[in-house]
N, C-alpha and C positions, 0 to 999 in steps of 0.2 A: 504494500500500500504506500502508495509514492504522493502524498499533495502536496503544494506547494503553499508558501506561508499565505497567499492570496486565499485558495480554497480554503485550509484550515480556518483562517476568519471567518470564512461563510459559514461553515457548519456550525461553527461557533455562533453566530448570529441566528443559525436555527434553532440551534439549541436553547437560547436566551427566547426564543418568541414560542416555547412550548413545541417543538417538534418530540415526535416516538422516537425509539429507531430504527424501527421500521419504515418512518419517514425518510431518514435520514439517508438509511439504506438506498431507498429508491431515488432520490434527488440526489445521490452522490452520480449512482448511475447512469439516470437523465440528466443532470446536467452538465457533470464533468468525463463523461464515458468514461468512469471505473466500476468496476463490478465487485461490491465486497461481500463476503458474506456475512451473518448477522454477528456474529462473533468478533470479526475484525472490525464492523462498525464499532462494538462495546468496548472493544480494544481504544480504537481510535478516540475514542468519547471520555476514558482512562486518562489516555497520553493529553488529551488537550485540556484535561483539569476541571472540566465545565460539567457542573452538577446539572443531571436532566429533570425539568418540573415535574414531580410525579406527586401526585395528590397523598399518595405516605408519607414521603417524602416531607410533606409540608407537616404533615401531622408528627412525624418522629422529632423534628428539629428541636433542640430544644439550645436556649440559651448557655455560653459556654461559663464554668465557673472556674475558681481559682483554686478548689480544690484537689488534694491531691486524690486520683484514680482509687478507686474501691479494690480491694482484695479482686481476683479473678475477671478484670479489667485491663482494657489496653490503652495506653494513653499517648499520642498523636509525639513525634518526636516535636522538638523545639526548635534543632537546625531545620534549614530548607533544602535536605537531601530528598533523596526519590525513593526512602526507606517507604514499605507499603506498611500497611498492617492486617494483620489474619484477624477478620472477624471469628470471633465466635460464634456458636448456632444461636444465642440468647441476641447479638448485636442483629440477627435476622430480621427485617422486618417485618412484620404478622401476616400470619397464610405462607409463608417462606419456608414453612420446615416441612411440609410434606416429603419432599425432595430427596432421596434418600442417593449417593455415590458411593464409588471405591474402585479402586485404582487394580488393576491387573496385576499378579506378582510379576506372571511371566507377557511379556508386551506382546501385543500380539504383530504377526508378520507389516513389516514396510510401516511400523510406527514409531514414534519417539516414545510414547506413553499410552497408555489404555485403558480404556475397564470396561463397568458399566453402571448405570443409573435408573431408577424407580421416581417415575413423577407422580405428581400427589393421585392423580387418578389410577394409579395402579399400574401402569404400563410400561414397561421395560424398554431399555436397550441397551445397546454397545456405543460407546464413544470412542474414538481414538484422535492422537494428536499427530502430525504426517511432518515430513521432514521439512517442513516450508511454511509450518506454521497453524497450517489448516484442520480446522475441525471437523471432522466428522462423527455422523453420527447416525444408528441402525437400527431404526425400532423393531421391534415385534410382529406390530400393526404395520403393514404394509400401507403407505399412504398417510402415517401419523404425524399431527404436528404437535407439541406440547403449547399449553400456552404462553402467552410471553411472561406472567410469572415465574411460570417453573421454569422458563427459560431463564431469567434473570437468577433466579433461585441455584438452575443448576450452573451458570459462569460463577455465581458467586464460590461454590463449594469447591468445582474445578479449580479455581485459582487460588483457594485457600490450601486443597490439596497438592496442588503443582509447586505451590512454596516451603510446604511441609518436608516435599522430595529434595526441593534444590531446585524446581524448573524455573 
């Protein structure tokens, strides 16, 4: 995923006027001719720092305080390095835990990482991660999409577990 500081503004600007992204997704497409997948939009959406409006979102916020972090708590670094941090299942926000992952001992063929995952409906599948970045993903249900919760739900876990690893 290659844009330029011109487009990164843009999206950034959709992103401020309430875009999905699955918006974001499809007007990357149309109007810059790149084609991401929805993984590397959330990626991109990451790297550019810009918090997406979501109506939880506005409800989780809360006022920051001077106190120091609760016992089994993670508290945000102080420098302005690009340290992340691993939510927890509790930091999830509500309807987020159905979601259940786990990572393959043995990887499976032509991936970097793998496993599988159980969305809150019950439905299975395989994920794996490819030497280039790319997510893929294998449900059960032939034709299945998860919703964009469990979706959100399952990058959130994936990437909690890929830092767990080392990824």
């Amino acid at each position: 995923m290659s844009l330029d500081d011109t487009q990164k503004e843009t999206v950034k600007n959709w992103i401020r006027e309430g875009a999905k992204l699955s918006e974001i997704q499809s007007r990357i497409d149309s109007e810059f001719n790149i084609q991401l997948t929805y993984m590397e939009v959330r990626f991109l959406v990451d790297d550019l720092g810009v918090q997406l409006k979501d109506e939880s979102n506005v409800e989780a916020k809360e006022e920051p305080s001077n106190e120091a972090p609760q016992e089994g708590t993670t508290a945000a670094a102080s420098s302005e390095d690009d340290t992340e941090l691993i939510p927890s299942e509790e930091d999830l926000p509500p309807g987020l835990n159905g979601v259940s992952l786990s990572v393959d001992a043995i990887t499976r063929p032509g991936a970097v990482v793998s496993g599988k995952v159980t969305f809150s409906d019950g439905v299975k599948a395989e994920w794996y991660l490819d030497q280039t970045g790319r997510l893929g993903l294998s449900p059960e249900k032939e034709g299945y999409r998860p919703s964009e919760d469990d979706v959100m739900a399952f990058q959130m876990k994936l990437q909690t577990e890929l830092q767990k690893g080392g990824f």
